[in-house]
C-alpha positions as CSV (number, residue, x, y, z in Angstrom):
1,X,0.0,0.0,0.0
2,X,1.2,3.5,-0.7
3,X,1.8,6.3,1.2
4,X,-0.4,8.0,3.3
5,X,-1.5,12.1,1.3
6,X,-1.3,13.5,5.1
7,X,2.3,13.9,6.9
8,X,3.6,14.9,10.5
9,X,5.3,18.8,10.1
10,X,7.6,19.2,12.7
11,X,8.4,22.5,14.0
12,X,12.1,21.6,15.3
13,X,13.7,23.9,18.4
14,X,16.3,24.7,16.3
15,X,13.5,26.9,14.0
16,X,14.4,24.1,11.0
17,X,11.1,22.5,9.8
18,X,11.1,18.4,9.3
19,X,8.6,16.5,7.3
20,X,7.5,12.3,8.6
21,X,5.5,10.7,5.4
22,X,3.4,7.7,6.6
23,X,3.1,4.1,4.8
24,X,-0.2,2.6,5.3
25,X,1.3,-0.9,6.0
26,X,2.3,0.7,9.5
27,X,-1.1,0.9,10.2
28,X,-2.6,-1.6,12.6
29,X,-5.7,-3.6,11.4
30,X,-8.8,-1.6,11.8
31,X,-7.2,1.5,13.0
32,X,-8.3,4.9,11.7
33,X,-6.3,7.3,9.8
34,X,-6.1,10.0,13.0
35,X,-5.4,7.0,15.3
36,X,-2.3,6.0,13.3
37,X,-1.1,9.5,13.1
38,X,-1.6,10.0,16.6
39,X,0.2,6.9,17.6
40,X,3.1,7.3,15.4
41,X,3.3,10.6,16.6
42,X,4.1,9.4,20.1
43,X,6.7,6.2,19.0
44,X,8.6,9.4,16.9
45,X,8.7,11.6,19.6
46,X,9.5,8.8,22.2
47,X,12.5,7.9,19.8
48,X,13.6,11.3,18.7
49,X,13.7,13.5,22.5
50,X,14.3,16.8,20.5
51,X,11.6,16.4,18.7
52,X,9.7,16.3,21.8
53,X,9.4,19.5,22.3
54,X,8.6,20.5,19.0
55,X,5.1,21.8,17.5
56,X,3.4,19.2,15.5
57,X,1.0,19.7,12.4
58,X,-0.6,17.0,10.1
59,X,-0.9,18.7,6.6
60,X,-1.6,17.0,2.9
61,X,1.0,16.4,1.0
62,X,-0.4,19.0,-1.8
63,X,-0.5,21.7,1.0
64,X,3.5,22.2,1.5
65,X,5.5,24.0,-0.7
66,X,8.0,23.5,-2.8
67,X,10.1,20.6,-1.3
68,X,13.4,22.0,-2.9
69,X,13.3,24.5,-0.8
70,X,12.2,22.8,2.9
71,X,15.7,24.2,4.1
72,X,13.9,27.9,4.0
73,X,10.6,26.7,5.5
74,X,8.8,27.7,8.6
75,X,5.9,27.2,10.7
76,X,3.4,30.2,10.8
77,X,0.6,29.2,12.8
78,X,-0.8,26.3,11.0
79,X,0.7,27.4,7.7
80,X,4.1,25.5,6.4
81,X,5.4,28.3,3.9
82,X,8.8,29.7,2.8
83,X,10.1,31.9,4.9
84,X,11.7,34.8,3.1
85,X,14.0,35.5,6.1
86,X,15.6,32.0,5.8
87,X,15.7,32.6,2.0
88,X,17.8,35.7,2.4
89,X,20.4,34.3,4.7
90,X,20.5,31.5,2.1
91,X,20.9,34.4,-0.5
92,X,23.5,35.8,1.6
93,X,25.2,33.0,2.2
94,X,25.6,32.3,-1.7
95,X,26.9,35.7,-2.5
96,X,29.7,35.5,0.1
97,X,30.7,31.8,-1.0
98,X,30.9,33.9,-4.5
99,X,32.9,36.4,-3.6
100,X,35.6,34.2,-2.0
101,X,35.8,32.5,-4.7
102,X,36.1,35.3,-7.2
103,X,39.0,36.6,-4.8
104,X,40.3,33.2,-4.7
105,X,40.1,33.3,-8.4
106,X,38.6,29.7,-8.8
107,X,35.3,28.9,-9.6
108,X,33.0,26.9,-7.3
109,X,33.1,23.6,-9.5
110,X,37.5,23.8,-9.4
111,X,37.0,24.3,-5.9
112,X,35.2,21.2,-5.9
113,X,37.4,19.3,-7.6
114,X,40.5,20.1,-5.5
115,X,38.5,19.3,-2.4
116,X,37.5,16.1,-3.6
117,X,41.1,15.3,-5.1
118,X,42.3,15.8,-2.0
119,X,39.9,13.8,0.3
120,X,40.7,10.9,-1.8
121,X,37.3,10.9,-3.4
């Protein structure tokens, strides 16, 4: 059986945003939907203590966004959306990496393939 179209959003301490996607052959024999979720919801918090304190939504699949960008996502009430805060530090974050390089006078890619020369990969 396939995955379930709801997930577990979970609001992490550390203000990143993770994403649990349910397979229906977890599910116990005659159990609900909301059961399941609730009771998986407990064994991942039980197993994962920092997640224990995070904020927890269930949300269709259809309503995240774009899942290339889940690094720049936040919880705003019970709204998962990209947060342009975290997309301008990732911005930021790019342009500096750029302008090393440019000083460095290598591109990112010959960068690349020193580093991975080097580690032996």
């Amino acid at each position: 059986m396939p995955h379930l179209d709801r997930v577990i959003v979970w609001n992490r301490p550390d203000g990143g945003v993770s994403v649990t996607h349910l397979h229906s052959d977890d599910m116990l024999p005659g159990e609900s939907e909301d059961d399941f979720i609730a009771r998986f919801t407990l064994k991942i918090k039980s197993k994962n203590p920092e997640l224990g304190k995070s904020v927890e939504l269930v949300k269709q699949k259809i309503d995240l966004p774009d899942s290339s960008k889940q690094d720049e996502w936040s919880v705003n009430g019970d709204k998962v959306e990209v947060d342009p805060a975290k997309t301008q530090t990732k911005i930021d974050k790019e342009a500096e990496k750029a302008a090393i390089f440019q000083k460095l006078g290598v591109s990112k890619e010959e960068f690349q393939a020193v580093a991975l020369v080097k580690s032996g990969g």
